[in-house]
DSSP file (Angstrom, degrees, kcal/mol; ACC not computed):
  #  RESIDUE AA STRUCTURE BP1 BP2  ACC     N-H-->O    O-->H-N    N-H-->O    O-->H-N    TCO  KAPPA ALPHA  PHI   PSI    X-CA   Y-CA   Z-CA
    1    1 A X              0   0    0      0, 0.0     2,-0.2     0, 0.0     0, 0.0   0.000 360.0 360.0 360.0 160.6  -38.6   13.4   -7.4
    2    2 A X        -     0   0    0      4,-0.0     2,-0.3     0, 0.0     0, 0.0  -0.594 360.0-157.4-104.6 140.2  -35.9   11.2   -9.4
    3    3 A X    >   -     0   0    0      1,-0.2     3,-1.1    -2,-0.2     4,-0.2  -0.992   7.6-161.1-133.2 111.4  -36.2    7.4   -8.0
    4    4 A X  G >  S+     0   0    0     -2,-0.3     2,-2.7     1,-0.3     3,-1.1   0.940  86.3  72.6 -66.6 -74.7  -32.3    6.1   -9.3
    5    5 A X  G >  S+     0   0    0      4,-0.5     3,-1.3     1,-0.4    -1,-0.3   0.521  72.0  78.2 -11.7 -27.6  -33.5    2.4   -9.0
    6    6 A X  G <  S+     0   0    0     -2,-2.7    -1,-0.4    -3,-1.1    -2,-0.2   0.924 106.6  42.2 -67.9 -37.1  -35.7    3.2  -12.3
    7    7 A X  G <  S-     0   0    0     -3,-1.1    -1,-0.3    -4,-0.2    -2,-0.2   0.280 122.8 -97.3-111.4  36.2  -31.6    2.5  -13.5
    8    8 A X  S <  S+     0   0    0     -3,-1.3     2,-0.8    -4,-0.4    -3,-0.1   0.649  71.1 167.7  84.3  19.6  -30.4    0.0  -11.9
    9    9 A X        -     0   0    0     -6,-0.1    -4,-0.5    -5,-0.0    -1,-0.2  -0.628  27.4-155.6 -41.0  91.2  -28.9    2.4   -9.6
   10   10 A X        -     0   0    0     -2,-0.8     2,-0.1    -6,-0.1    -3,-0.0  -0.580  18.6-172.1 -78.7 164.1  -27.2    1.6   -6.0
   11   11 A X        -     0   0    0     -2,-0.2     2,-0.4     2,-0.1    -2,-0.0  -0.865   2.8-173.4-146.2 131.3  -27.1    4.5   -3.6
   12   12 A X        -     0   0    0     -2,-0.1     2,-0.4     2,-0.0    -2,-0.0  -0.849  24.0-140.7-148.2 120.3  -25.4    5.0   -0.1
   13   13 A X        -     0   0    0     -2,-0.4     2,-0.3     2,-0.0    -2,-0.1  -0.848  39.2-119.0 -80.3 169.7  -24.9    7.2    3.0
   14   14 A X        -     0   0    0     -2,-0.4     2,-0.3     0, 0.0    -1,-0.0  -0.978  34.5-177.8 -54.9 116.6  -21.6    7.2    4.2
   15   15 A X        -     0   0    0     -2,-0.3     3,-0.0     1,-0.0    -2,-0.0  -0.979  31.8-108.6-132.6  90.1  -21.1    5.9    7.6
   16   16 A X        -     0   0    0     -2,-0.3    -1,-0.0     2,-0.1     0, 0.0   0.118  48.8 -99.5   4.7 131.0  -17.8    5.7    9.7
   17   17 A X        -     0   0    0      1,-0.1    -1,-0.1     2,-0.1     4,-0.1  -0.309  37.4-175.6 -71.6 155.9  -16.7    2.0   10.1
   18   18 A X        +     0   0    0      2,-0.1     2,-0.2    -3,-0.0    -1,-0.1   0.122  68.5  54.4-152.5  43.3  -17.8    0.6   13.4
   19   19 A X  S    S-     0   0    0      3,-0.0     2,-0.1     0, 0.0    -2,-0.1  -0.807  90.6-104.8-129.5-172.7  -16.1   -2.7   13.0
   20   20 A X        -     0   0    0     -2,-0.2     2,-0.6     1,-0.1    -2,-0.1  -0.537  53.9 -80.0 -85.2 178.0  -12.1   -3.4   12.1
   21   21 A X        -     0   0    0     -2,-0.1    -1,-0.1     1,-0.1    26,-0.1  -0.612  42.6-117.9-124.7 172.2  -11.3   -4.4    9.1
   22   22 A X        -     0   0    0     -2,-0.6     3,-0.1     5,-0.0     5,-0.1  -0.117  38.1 -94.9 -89.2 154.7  -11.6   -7.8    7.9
   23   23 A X        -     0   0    0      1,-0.2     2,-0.5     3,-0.1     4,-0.1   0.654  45.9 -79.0 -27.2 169.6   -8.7  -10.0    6.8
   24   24 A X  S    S+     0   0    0     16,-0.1     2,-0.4     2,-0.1    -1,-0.2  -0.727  95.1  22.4 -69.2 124.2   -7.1  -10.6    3.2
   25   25 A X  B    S-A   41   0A   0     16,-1.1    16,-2.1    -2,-0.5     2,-0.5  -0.883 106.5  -4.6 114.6-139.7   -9.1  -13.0    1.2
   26   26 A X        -     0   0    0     -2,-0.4     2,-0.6    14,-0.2    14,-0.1  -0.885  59.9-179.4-117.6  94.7  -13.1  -14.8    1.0
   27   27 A X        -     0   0    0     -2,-0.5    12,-2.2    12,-0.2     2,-0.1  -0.919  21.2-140.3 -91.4 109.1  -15.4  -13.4    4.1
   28   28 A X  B     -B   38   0B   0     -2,-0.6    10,-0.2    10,-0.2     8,-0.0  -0.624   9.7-140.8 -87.7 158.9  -18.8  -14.5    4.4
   29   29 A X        -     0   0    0      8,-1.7    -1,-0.1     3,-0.1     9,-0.1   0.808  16.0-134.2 -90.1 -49.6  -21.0  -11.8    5.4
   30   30 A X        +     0   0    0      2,-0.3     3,-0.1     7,-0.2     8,-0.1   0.489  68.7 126.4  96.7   6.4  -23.4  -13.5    7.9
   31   31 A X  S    S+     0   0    0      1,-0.3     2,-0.5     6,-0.2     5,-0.1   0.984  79.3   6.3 -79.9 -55.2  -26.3  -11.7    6.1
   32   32 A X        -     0   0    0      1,-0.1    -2,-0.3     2,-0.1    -1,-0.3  -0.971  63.0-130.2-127.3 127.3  -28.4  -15.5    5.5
   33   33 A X  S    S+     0   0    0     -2,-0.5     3,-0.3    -3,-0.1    -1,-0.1   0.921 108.2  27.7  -9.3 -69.3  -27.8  -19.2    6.6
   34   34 A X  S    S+     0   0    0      1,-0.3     2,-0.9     0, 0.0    -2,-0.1   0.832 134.5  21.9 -84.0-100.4  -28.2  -20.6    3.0
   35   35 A X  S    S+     0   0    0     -4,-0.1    -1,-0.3     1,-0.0     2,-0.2  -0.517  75.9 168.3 -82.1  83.4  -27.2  -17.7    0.6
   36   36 A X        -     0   0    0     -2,-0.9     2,-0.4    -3,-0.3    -3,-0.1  -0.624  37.6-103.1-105.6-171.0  -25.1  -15.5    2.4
   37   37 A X        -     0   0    0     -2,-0.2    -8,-1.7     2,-0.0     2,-0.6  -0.657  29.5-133.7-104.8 156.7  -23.2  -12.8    0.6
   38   38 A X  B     -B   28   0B   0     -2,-0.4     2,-0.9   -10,-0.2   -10,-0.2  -0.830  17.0-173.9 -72.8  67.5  -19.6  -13.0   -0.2
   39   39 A X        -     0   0    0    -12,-2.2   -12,-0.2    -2,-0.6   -14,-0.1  -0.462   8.2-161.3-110.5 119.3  -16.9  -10.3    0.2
   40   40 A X        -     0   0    0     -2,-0.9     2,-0.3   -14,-0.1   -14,-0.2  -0.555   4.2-159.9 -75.8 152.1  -13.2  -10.9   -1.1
   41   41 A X  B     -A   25   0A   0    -16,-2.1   -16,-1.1   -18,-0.0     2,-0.1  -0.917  16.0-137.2-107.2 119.3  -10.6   -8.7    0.3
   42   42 A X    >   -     0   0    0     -2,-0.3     3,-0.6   -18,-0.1     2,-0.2  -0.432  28.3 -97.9 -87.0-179.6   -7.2   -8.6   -2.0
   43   43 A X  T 3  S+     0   0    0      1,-0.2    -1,-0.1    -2,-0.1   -20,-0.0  -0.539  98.4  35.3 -73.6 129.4   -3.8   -8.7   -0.5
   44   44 A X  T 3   +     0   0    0     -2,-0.2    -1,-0.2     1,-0.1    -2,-0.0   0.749  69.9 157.2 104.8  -1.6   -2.1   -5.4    0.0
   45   45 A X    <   -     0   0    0     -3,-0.6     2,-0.7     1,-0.1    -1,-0.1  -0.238  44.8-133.0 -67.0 160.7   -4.6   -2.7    1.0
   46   46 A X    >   -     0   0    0      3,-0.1     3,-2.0     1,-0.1    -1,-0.1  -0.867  15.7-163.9-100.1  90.9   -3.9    0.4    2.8
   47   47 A X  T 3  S+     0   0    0     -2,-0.7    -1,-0.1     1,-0.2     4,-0.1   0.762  87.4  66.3 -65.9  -9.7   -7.1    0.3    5.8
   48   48 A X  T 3  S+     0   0    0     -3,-0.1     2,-0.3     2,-0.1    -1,-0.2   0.538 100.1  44.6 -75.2   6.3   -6.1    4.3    6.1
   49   49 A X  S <  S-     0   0    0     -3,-2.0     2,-0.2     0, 0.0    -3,-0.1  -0.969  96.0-102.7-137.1 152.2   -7.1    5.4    2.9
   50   50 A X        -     0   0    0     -2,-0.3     2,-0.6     1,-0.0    -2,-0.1  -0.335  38.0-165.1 -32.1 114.2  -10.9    4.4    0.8
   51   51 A X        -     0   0    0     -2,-0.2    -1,-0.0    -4,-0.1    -6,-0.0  -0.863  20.0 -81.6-129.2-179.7  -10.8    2.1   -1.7
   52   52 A X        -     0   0    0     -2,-0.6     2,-0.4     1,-0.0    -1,-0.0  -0.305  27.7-145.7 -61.2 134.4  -12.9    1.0   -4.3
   53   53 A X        -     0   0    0      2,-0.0     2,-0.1     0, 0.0    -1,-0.0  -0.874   8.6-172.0-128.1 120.4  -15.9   -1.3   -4.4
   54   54 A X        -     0   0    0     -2,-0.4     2,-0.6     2,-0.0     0, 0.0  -0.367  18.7-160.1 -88.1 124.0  -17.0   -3.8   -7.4
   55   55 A X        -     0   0    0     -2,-0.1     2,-0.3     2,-0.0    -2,-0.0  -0.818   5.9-167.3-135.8 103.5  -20.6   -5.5   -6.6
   56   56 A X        -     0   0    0     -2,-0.6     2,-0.4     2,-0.0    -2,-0.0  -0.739  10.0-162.5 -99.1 151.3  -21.7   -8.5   -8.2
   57   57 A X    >   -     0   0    0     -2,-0.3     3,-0.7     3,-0.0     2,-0.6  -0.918  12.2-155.5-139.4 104.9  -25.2   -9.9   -8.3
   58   58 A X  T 3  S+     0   0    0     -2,-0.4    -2,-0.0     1,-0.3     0, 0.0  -0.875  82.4   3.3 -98.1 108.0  -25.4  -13.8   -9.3
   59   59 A X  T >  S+     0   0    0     -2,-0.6     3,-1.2     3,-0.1    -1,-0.3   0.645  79.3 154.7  76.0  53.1  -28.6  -14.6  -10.6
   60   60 A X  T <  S+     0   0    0     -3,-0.7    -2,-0.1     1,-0.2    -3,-0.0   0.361  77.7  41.8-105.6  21.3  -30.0  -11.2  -10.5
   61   61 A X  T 3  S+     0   0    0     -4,-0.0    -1,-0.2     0, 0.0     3,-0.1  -0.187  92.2 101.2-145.4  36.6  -32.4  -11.8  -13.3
   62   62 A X  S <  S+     0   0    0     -3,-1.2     2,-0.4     1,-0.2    -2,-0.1   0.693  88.0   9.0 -91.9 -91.8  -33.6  -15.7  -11.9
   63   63 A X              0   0    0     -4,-0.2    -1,-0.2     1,-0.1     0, 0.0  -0.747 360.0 360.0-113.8 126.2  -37.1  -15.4  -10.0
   64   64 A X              0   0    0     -2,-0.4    -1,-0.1    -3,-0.1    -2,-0.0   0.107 360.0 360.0 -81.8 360.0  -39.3  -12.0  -10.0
């Protein structure tokens, strides 16, 4: 079997939300105390329709 991660490959079920959703603007996640993750929201969305999501990973080649 094909392991995508050999290319730097995310992968995902799709899950119904089963929170609302959160505001316009800079939302910490809650994931860690120290280093949590980050997700900005723009202005202006439509929550009835999918939209696109952009994922950055800062420092993603620091400590092995």
């Amino acid at each position: 079997m094909f392991d995508p991660s050999l290319l730097g490959r995310l992968s995902f079920t799709p899950a119904d939300p089963v929170k609302s959703p959160l505001p316009p603007g800079r939302n910490r996640l809650g994931i860690a105390d120290e280093r949590d993750a980050v997700l900005y929201v723009p202005s202006g969305l439509d929550t009835d329709r999918p939209v696109p999501l952009f994922v950055m990973f800062h420092g993603a080649g620091g400590f092995p």
